[in-house]
N, C-alpha and C positions, 0 to 999 in steps of 0.2 A: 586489512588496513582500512579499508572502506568503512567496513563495521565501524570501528574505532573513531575513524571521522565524523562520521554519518552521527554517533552519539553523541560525542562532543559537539559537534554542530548544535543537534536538539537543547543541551544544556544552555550554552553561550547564548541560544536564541531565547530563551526561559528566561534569562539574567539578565537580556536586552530590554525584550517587552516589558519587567517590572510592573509596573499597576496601569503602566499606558492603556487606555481601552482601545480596542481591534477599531479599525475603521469600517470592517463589513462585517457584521454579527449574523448572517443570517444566509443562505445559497443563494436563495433570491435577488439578493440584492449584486448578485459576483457579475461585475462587468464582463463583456463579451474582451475585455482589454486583459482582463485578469484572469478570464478562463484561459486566455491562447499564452499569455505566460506560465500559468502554473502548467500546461499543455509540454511548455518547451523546459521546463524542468522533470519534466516527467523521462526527457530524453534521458537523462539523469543516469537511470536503471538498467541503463545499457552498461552500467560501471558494474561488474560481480564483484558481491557482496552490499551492493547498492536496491534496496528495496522500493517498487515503484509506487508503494502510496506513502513510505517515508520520505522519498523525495520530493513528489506532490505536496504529500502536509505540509514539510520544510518551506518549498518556495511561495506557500500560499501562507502563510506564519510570515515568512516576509517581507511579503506584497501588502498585510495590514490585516488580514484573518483572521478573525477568530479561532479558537482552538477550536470548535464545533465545526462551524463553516468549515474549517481547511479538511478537517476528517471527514467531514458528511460528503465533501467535492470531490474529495479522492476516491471515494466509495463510487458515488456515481460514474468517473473516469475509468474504475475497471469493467463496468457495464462492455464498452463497445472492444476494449482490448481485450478480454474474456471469450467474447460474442467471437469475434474476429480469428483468435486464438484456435479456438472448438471447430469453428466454419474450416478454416483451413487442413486442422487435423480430421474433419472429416472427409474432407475433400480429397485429401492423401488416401486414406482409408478407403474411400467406395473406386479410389482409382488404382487399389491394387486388384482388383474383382473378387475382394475375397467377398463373400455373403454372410448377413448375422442371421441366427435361427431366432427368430420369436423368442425362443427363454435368453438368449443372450440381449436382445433389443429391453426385454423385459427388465432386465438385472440393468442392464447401461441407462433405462429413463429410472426405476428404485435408485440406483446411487446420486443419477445428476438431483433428482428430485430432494433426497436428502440431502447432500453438499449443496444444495440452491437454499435448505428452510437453514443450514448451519452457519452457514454463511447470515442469512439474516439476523441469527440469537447474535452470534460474533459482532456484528455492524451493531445492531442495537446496544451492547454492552459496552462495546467501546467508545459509542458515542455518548453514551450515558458515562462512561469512566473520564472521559475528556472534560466533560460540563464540569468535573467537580475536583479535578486534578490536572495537573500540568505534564505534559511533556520530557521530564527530568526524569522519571524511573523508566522510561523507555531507552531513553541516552545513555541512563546507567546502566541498562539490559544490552546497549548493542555493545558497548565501551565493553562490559563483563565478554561477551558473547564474541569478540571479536578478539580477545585478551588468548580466551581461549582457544580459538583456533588457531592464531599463530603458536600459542605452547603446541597444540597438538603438529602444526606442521615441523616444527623446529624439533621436534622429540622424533617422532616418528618419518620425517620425510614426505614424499609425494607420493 
């Protein structure tokens, strides 16, 4: 249901904004007021099926955001949740004594190292696809995406 909301939310915000221009176009300019808001929606993604830089974009879209700004801000917001994420799951890790051998150390910094440059192509592309598109085929993607998983739950059970 989240899904479902969550899309419909992006659309009705689409339809709100209309040709209004953003009051903050740029990261730079995002108040220390408006980072700790779009922060406390971010709690948001504690909701499953609630996504934490759609809920981010979303409250930062309705704070006065630019579509760029609000995706470039969210970007940046999973920096320390990420960071934090990793730090802890290895902290779990070095506190079971288990030991990594050099080719396993090897293979774990090749992956981070990849999924760190994929992630970049991903941020780039989507902040380039935001600059020249709206929000609306996203809403339509969780609305589809969420349509589906309740068929699949209703069909098949838990």
């Amino acid at each position: 249901l989240a899904l479902i909301i969550y899309g419909a939310a992006f659309i009705l915000l689409e339809r709100r904004r209309g040709g209004r221009s953003p009051s903050v176009c740029d990261t730079e300019k995002i108040s220390y007021r408006h980072a700790l808001l779009i922060g406390v929606f971010q709690v948001l993604s504690l909701i499953p099926g609630t996504s934490r830089s759609g809920a981010t974009i979303l409250g930062a879209s309705l704070l006065g955001l630019s579509r760029t700004a609000a995706a470039e801000f969210s970007f940046f917001m999973a920096i320390p949740t990420m960071l934090g994420a990793s730090l802890l799951k290895t902290a779990k890790f070095v506190g079971t004594g288990i030991i990594m051998t050099p080719t396993e150390a090897l293979l774990l910094a090749v992956g981070s190292a990849t999924a760190f440059l994929v992630s970049l192509i991903s941020i780039k592309f989507l902040t380039d696809f935001v600059k020249r598109h709206s929000f609306s085929p996203f809403g339509i993607y969780r609305i589809v995406l969420g349509g589906a998983v309740l068929v699949y739950f209703l069909i098949f059970g838990r």
